[in-house]
N, C-alpha and C positions, 0 to 999 in steps of 0.2 A: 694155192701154191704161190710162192713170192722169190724170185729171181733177183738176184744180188742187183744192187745198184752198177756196180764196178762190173760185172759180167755186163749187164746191159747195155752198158757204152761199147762195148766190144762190139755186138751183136748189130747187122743192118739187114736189109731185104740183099738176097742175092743178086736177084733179077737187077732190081735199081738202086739200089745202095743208100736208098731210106733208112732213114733210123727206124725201127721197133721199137713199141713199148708191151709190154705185158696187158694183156685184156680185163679191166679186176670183174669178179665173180658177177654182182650184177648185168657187165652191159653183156656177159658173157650167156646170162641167162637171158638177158633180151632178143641177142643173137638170136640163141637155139631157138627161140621161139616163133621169131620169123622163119630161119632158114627151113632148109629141108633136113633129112636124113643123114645127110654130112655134116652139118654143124651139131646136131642132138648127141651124139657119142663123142665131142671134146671134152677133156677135163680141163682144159686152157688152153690160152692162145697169146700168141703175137699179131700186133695189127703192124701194118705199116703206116708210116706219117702219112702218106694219102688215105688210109683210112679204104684202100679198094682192096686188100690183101688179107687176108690172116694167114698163120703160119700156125699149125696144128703141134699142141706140147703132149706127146706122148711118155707114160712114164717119169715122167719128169724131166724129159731131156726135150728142148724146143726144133723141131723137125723143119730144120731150112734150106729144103729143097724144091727147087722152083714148082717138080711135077706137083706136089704135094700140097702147096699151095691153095689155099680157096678164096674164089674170089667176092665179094661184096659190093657187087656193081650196081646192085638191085637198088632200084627208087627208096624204097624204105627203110634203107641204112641211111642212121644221119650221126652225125661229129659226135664223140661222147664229151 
């Protein structure tokens, strides 16, 4: 799935007002593969510019709500 350019400038972290980018399928299959159970049932994501956040794309629609959020704090996330 690929989110317009111009929607994406729109688009920041709630919480902190980071820019997001779109997750592309690779780092997104690297994800799932470390994480747990929460990250395996994403079809995409938004990370935020610190790279400690994702924001889960449901249906097609990117779910930017802070509870919802998952975070990526874990030692084995590293910068894509």
């Amino acid at each position: 799935m690929t989110i317009s350019k111009q929607f994406m400038e729109l688009l920041c972290c709630p919480a902190t007002h980071q820019p997001l980018r779109e997750v592309s399928p690779t780092e997104l299959s690297r994800l799932q593969q470390e994480g747990g159970q929460e990250l395996a049932s994403l079809e995409g994501a938004l990370i935020r510019e610190d790279q400690a956040v994702l924001y889960p794309i449901r249906d097609g629609i990117p779910v930017l709500i802070t509870e919802e959020a998952i975070s990526l704090s874990r030692a084995e996330h590293s910068p894509a």
